[in-house]
C-alpha positions in Angstrom: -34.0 2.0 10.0 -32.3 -1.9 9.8 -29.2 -2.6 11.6 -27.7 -5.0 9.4 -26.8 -7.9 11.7 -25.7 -11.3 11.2 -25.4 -14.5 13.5 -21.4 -15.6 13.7 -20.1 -18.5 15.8 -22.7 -17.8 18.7 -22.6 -14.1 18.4 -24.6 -11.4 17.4 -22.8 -9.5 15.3 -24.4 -5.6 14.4 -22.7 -2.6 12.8 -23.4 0.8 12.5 -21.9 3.2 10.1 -22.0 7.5 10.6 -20.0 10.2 8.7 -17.0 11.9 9.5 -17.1 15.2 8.1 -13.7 16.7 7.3 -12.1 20.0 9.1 -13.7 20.5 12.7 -16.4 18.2 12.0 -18.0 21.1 9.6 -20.9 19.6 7.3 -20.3 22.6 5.0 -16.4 22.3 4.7 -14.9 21.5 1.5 -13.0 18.2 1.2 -13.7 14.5 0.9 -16.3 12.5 3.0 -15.5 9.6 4.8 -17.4 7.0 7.0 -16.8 5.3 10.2 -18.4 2.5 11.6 -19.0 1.0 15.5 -19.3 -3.1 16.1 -21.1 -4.6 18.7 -20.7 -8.0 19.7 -23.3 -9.7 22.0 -23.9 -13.3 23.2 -26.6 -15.1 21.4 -27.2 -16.9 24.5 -29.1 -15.6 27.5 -26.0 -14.0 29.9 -25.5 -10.9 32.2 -22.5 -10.1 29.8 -22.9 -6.6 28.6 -22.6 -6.7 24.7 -19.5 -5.2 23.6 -18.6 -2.7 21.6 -15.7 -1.8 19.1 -14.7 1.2 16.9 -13.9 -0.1 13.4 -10.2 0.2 12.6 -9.3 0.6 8.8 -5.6 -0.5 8.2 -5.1 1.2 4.7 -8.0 3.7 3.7 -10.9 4.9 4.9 -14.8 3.9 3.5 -16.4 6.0 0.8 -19.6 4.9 1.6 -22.1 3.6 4.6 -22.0 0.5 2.9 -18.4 -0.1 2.6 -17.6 0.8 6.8 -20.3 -1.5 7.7 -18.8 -4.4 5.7 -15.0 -3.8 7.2 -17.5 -3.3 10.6 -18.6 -6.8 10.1 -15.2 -8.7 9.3 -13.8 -6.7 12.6 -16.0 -8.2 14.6 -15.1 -11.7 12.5 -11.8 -11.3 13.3 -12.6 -10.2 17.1 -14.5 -13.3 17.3 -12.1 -15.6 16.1 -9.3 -14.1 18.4 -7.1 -12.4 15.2 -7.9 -9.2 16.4 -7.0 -7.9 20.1 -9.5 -5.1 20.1 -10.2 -2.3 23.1 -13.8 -1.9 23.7 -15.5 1.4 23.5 
């Protein structure tokens, strides 16, 4: 399995990506599937800093696909980096 990761302004920068299934978390249930996705953030440098990590929040609609969350994962943790975002870690 690859985590997709990508080096941003001294970070590490990962995402993962898992579906949500609809009613009761029921992989059987009728109804549209949709994905989530988890970034972690960690120090390219050497540090005692934990790496940290962040549920993906999607403003206007959720992902149809793996690949979509993990690409809204990735600019998250862009916009964490940069200090747009205020984010509460996991």
């Amino acid at each position: 399995m690859t985590i997709p990761t990508i080096e941003y302004r001294g970070y590490d920068l990962r995402a993962y990506s898992h579906q949500e299934f609809p009613l009761h978390r029921d992989p059987y249930a009728k109804g549209v599937r949709r994905f989530s996705s988890v970034g972690r953030i960690d120090s390219i440098h050497p540090s005692n800093v934990k790496p940290r990590r962040y549920g993906t929040v999607f403003a206007e609609t959720d992902s149809a696909n793996a690949t979509d969350a993990i690409d809204l994962a990735m600019q998250y943790g862009k916009d964490i980096v940069e200090g747009k975002v205020q984010a509460k870690e996991l």
